[in-house]
C-alpha positions in Angstrom: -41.3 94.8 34.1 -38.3 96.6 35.7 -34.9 95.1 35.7 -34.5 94.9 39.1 -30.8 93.7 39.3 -29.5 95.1 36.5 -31.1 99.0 36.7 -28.9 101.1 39.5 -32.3 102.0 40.5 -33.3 105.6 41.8 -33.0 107.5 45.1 -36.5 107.7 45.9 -37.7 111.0 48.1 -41.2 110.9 50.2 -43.9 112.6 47.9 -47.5 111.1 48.7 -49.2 113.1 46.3 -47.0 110.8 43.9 -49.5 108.3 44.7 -52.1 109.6 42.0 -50.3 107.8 39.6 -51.3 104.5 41.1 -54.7 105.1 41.9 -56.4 103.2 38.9 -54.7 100.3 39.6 -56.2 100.2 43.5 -58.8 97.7 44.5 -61.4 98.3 46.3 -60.2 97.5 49.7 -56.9 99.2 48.9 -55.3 102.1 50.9 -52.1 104.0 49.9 -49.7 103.9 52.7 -46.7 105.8 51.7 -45.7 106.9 48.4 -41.8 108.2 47.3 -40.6 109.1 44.0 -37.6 110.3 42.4 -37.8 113.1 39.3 -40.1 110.6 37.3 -40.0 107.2 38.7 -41.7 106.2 41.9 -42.3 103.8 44.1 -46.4 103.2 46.3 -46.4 101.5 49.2 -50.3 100.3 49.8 -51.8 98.0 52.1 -51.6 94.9 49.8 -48.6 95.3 48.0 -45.4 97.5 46.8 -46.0 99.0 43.3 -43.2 100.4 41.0 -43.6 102.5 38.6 -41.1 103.6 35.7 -41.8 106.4 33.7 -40.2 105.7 29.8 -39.9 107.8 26.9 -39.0 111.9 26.3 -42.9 112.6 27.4 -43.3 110.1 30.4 -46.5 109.1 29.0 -45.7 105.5 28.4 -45.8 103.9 32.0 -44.1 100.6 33.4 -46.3 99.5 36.5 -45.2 96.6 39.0 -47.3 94.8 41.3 -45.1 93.4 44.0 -47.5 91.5 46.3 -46.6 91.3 50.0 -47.5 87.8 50.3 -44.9 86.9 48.0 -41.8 88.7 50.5 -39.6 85.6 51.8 -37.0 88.0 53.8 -36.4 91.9 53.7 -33.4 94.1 54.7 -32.8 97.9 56.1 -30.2 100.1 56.0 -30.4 103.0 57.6 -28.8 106.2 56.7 -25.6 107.4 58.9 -23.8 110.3 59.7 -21.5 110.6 56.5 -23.7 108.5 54.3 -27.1 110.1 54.3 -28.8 107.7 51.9 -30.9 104.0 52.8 -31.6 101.0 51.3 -34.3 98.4 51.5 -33.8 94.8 50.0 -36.7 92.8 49.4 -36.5 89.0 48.5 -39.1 88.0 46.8 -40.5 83.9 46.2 -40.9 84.5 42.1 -38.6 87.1 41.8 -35.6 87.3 43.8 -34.6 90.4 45.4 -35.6 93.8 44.2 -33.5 97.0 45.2 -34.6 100.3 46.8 -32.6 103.0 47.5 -33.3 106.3 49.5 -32.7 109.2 50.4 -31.6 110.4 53.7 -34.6 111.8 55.1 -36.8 108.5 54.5 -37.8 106.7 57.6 -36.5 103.3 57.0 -37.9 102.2 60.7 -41.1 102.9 59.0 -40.9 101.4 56.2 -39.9 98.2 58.2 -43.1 98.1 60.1 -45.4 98.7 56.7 -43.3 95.2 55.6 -43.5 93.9 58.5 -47.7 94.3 59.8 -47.9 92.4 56.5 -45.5 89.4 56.1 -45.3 88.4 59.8 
């Protein structure tokens, strides 16, 4: 599992087609919503949960995959970029494993992003 506190985790740009990487791990019933990624890593937003990935090793073939269930958000936070500082951030406390870290860049909509969390934890 990724080291959530302790891994200054990667700017993540929008890339849906980075959303092949998940699509074994999908049920059924599951639909990709959004997918960003940064050179390797990545992050898949579906309609059921949040799944990280992190790509280890020199040839990216051994892959770290983390199911984080939106049942499981107790509280989530937004920040949006600026005009100096382009990048944005979501926090995401989870009930079994505390808060996990994503960060942004500037062209992400974090309003978005908010709603996809939101349809599903309110």
């Amino acid at each position: 599992m990724i080291d959530f506190n302790n891994k200054g985790f990667f700017k993540l740009k929008q890339d849906i087609d980075y959303a092949e990487k998940v699509s074994e791990l999908l049920l059924e019933d599951e639909v990709i919503v959004d997918a960003f990624k940064t050179m390797r890593d990545g992050v898949v937003f579906t309609n059921k949960r949040i799944i990280s990935v992190n790509v280890q090793g020199i040839t990216g073939s051994k892959k770290d995959f983390t199911s984080l269930p939106y049942k499981n958000i107790v509280a989530y936070s937004i920040e949006t970029s600026g005009t100096f500082d382009l990048d944005s951030e979501l926090e995401i406390y989870f009930s079994a494993i505390g808060k996990v870290r994503f960060e942004f860049n500037g062209q992400s909509s974090m309003l978005e992003i908010s709603k996809i969390i939101s349809s599903h934890v309110l």
